[in-house]
N, C-alpha and C positions, 0 to 999 in steps of 0.2 A: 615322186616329187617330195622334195623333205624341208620344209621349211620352220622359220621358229615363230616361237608365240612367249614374249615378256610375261611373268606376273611376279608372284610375292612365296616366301619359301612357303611361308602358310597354304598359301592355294595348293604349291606344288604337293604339300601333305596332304590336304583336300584330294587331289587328284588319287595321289595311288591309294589313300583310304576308300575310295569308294570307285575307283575303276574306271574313273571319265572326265575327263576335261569337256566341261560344259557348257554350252552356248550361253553370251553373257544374260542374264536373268531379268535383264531392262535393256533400254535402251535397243540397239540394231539386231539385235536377237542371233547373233552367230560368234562364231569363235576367230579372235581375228588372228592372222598368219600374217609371215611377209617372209620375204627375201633377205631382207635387207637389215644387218645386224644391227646399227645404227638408229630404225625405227624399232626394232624388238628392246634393246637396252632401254630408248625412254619410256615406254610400257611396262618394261620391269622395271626402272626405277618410279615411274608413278603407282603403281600396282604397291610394290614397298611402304612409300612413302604413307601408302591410306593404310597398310596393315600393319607398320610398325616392327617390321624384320625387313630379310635379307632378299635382294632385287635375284631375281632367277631366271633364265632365258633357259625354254625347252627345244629341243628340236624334234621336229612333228613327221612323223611320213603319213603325209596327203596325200597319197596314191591310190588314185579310184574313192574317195572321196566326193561327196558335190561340193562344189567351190566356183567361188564368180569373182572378179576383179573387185575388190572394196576401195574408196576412199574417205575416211575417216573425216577429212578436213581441220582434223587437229592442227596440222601449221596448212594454211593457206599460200599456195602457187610454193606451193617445195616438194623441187625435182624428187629429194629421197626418200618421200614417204609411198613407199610402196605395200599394199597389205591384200590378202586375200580372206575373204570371207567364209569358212565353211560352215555348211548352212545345218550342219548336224553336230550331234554328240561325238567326240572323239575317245574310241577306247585307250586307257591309261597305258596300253601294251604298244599301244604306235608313239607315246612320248617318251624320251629321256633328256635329262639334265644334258644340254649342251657345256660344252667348254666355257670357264669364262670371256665374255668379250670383251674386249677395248670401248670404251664407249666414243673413240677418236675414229 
């Protein structure tokens, strides 16, 4: 299962500096995924926006992973916010820089 995960090029340096994409550190406590290019773009560009660089969408292989259906509720009753919640640390060796996306 390979889905992506928005944040900031800063994190994305975080990441392979220290070998883990990790559960967010407040708040719902997991690392959020989705499907859907559309909700990863505005996660990287809010993710950007607080770090002050460049919006980056990873793509993740969640395979055999624990993972559960999330809803964020960031936009309320919208069909395309789709996200999955993995409820652990993710090794930096299952992420890579996805292709840039369209954010249309």
């Amino acid at each position: 299962m390979t889905l992506y995960h928005g944040t900031s090029a800063d994190r994305w340096a975080s990441i392979q500096r220290d070998g883990v994409l990790r559960c967010a550190p407040y708040g719902d406590q997991h690392v959020s995924l989705t499907d859907c290019s559309k909700v990863a773009r505005y996660f990287a560009d809010v993710s950007a926006d607080c770090d002050g660089c460049e919006a980056v969408i990873l793509t993740v292989d969640a395979a055999g992973l624990p993972t559960e259906p999330f809803v964020s509720e960031v936009f309320p009753d919208c069909e395309w916010e789709r996200e999955t919640a993995c409820l652990v640390d993710i090794p930096a060796d299952r992420c890579t820089l996805a292709a840039p996306v369209d954010p249309e």
